[in-house]
C-alpha positions in Angstrom: 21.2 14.9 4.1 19.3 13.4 7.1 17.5 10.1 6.4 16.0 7.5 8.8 18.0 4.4 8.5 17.0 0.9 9.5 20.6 -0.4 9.9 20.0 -4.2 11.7 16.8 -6.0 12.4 14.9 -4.2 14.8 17.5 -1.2 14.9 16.3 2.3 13.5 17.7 5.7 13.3 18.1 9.1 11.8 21.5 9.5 10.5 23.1 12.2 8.1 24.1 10.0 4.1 25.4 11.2 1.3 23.4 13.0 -0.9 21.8 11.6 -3.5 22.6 12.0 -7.6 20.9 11.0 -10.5 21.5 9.2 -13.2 21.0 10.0 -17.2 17.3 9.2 -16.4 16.6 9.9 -13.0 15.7 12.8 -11.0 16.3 13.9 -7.2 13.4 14.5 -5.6 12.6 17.1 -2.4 10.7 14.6 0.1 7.3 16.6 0.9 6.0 13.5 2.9 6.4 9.6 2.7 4.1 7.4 4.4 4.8 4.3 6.5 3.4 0.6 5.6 3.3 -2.6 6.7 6.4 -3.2 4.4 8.3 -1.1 7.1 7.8 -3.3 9.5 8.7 -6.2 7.9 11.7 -4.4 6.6 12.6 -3.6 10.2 12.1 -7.1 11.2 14.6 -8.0 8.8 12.2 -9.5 6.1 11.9 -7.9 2.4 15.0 -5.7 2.3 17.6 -8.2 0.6 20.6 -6.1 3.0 20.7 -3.6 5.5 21.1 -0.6 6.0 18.5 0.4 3.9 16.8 3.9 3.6 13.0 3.1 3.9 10.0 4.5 2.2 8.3 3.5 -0.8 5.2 6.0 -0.4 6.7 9.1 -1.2 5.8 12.4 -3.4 8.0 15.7 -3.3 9.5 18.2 -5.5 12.2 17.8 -8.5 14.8 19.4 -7.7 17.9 18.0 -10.1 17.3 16.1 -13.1 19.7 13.4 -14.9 21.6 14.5 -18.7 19.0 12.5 -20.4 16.0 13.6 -18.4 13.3 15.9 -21.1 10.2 15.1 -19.3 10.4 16.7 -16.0 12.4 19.9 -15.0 13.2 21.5 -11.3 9.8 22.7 -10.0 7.5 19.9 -10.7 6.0 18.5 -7.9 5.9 14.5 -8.7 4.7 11.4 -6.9 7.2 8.3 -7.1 5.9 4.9 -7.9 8.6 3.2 -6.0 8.9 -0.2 -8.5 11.7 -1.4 -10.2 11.6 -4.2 -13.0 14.1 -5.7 -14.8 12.0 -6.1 -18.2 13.7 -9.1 -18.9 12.9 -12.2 -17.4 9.8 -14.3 -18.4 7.3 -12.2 -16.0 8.4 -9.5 -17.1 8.0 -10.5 -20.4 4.5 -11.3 -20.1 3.4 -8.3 -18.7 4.0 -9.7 -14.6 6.3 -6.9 -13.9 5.4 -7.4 -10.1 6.5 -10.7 -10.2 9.4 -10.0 -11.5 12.4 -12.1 -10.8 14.5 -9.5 -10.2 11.8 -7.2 -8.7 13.4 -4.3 -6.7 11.5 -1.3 -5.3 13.0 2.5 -3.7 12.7 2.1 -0.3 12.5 -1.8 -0.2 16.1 -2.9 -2.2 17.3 0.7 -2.7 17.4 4.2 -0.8 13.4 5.6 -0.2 11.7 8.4 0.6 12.2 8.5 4.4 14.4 11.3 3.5 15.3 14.6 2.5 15.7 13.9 -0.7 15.3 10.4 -2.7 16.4 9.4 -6.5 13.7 8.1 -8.9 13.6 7.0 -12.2 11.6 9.7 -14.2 9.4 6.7 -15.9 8.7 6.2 -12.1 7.4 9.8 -11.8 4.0 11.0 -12.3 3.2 14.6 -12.4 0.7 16.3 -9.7 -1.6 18.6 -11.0 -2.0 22.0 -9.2 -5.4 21.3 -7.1 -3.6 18.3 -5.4 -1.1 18.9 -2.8 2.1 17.8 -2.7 2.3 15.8 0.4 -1.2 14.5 -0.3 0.1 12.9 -2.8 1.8 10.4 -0.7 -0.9 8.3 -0.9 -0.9 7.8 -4.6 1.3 4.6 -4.2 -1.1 2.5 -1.4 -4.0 3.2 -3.4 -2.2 2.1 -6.7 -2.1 -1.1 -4.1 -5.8 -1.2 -4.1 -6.0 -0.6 -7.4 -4.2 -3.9 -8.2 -6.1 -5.4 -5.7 -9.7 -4.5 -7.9 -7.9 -5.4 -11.0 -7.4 -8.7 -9.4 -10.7 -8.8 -8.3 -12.4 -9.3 -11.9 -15.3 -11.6 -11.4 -16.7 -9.3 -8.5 -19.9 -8.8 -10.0 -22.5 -5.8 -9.8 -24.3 -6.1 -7.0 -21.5 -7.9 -4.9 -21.6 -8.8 -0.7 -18.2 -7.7 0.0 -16.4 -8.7 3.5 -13.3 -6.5 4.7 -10.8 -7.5 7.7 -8.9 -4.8 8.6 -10.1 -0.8 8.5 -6.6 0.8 8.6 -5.5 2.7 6.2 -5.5 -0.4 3.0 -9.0 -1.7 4.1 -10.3 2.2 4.1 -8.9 2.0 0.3 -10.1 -0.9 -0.3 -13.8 0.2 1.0 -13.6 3.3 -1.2 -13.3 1.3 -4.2 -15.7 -1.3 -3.3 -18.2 1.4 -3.1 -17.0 2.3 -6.6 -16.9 -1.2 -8.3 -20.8 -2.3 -7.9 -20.9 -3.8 -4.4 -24.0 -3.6 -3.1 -22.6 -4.0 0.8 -19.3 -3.3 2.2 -19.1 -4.8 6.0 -16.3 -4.0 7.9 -14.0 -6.3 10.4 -11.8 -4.9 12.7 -11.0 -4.7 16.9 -9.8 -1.4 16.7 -13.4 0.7 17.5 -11.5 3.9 16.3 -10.8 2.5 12.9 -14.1 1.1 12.7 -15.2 4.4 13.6 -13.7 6.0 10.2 -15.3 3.1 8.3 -18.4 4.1 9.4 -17.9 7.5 8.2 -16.7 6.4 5.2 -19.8 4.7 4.1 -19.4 1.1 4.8 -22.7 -1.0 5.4 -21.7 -2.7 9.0 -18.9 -2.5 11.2 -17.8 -5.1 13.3 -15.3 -6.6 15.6 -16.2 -10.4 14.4 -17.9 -11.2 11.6 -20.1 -13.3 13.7 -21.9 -10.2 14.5 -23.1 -9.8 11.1 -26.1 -11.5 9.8 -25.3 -13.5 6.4 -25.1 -17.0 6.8 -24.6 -17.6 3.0 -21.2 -16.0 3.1 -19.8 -13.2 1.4 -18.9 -12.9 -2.2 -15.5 -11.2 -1.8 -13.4 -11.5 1.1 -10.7 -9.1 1.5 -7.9 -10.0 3.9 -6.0 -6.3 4.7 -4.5 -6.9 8.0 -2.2 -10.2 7.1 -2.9 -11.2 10.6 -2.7 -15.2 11.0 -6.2 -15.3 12.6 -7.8 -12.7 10.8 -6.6 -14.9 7.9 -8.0 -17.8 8.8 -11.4 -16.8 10.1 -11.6 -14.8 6.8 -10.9 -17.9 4.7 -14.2 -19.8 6.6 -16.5 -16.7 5.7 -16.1 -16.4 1.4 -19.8 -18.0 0.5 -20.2 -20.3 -2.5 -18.4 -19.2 -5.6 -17.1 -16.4 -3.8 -13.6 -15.3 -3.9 -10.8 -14.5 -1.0 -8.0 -12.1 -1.7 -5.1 -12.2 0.6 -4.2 -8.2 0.2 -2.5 -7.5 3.3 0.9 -8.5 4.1 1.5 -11.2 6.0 4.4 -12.3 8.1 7.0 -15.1 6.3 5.8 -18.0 9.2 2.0 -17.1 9.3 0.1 -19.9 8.0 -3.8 -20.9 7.7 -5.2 -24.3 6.5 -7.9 -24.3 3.8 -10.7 -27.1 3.7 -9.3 -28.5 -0.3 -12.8 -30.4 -0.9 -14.8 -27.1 0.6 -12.4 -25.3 -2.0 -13.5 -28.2 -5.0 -16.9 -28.2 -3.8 -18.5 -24.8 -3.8 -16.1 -23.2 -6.5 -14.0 -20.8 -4.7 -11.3 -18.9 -5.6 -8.3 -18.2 -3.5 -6.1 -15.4 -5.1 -3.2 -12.8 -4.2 -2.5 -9.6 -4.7 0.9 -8.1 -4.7 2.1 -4.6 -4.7 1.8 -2.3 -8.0 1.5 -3.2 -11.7 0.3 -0.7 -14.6 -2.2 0.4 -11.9 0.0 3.9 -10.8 -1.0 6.2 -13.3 -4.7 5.0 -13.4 -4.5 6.2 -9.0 -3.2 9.3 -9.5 -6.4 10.2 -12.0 -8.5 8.4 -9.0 -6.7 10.6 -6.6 -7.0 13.9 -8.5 -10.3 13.1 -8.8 -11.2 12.6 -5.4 -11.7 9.1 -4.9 -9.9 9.3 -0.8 -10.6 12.8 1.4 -6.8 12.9 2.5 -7.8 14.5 5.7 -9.6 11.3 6.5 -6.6 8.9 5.4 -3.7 11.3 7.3 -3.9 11.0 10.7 -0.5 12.5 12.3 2.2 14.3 10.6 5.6 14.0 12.0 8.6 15.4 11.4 11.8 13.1 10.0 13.4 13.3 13.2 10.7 11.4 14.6 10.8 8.7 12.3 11.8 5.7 15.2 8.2 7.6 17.2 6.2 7.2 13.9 7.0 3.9 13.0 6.1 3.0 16.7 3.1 4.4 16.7 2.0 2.7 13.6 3.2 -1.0 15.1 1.0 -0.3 17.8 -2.0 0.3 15.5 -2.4 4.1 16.3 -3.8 6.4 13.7 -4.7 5.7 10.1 -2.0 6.8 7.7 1.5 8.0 9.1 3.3 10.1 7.4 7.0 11.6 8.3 7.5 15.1 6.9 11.4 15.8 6.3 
């Protein structure tokens, strides 16, 4: 089968691998469309991926087309999207219910073969069902908003009525909007320098949009800050705006040097809360109903289609900062 293979830091290709098999309890899935993240681009600097080559793709949704000897809960036919995680379910996070912190945490297209494919193998606990109304390559976008959703879940003391700040209006920051809206914030205000991104924020309902936050009149601070970029400076001039008592979520991925100095007094003194959120736990299932439902207008999210061939052209074009969400279509 073809697959787009990041072989060496900065090296990417499409090359023909073996095709893939399942396990007892796995399944081969048909590729429909897989979407690229900012955890391609580390992976292609040579940061996540424990060893190259790797197949890349974690954001992934296609059609079963083989199932393992012990596989009862999906046949060949369904149309599935992947949650790409892997835990080992034994160490002490894992334990406690931290799966995402596991110590051994894995995920498909991160440690393992993804969905930047024809065809990718899944564990079928890893595989939730589509209904017919959604389409398959839609679906895709299941796993960033189960993100989001663990983002929100971290999120707990946002109150009703909440001023919430957003840096970055790509494709995470657009999720992370549409459940702001949904979660009792009174305002959602927008940060980015990319005026066709802002652009879709404002047709997405978000109160102001702006390239600097110093543009935007609250001198009190925000409540909740919401870091979706993981760029150094958007970091730090994020960290300066969370108002008294608020609370600043680092969601987007930063790079392994980046770094940003916190005020540890300011911190003491006005009771905020600095907090992470990382990757997917038990929040897959719950976006998928938010999907079916209609919580993100895919035609909104999607901006360009492309075909597998053109994965090294995709994953340029989302480096550069063009488009919303990228998908490659094998």
């Amino acid at each position: 089968m073809k697959a787009a293979l990041i072989s060496a830091p900065g090296k990417v290709e499409v090359s023909t691998v073996d095709d893939p098999t399942p396990g007892p309890r796995e399944v081969v899935v048909q590729v429909a469309a897989c979407g690229l993240c900012g955890t391609d681009l580390h992976i292609l600097q040579g940061e996540f991926a424990p060893t190259l080559p790797v197949v890349p793709g974690h954001e992934f949704a296609g059609t079963v087309v083989a199932t393992g000897s012990a596989v009862t809960e999906l046949a060949e036919g369904d149309r599935v999207a992947v949650d790409p995680s892997l835990y080992c379910h034994e160490c002490h996070y894992c334990r406690i219910g931290r799966n995402n912190l596991c110590e051994r945490w894995a995920a498909i297209g991160v440690t393992t073969a993804g969905g930047a494919a024809e065809f990718a193998v899944a564990p079928v606990a890893n595989c939730v069902k589509l209904p017919d109304h959604v389409r398959t390559e839609d679906a895709a976008l299941i796993e960033p908003l189960s993100c989001a959703v663990r983002g929100y879940d971290i999120l707990r003391s946002q109150q009703l009525g909440s001023q919430v700040l957003i840096y970055g209006s790509g494709t995470m920051g657009l999720m992370m909007l549409e459940l702001a809206k949904r979660t009792g914030a009174a305002g959602v205000d927008v940060i980015d320098i990319n005026p066709e991104r802002l652009a879709t924020a404002r047709t997405l309902g978000c109160s102001n949009a702006a390239g600097s936050a110093d543009e935007l009149d609250r001198p009190r601070g925000w409540d909740v800050v919401i870091d979706a970029t993981g760029n150094e400076r958007a970091i730090q001039d994020a960290l300066g705006r969370v108002g008294k008592g608020g609370t600043f979520l680092q969601f987007g991925v930063a790079d392994y040097a980046a770094r940003a100095v916190i005020e540890p007094y300011r911190i003491y003194n006005q009771e905020i809360t600095i907090t992470g959120s990382m990757a997917v736990l038990h929040s897959y299932e719950r976006a998928a109903e938010l999907f079916a439902a209609g919580v993100l207008d895919p035609e909104v999210f999607i901006s360009d289609r492309l075909p597998l061939d053109h994965y090294a052209e995709a994953i340029g074009r989302f480096q550069a900062g063009q488009g919303r969400k990228i998908q490659v279509c094998p």
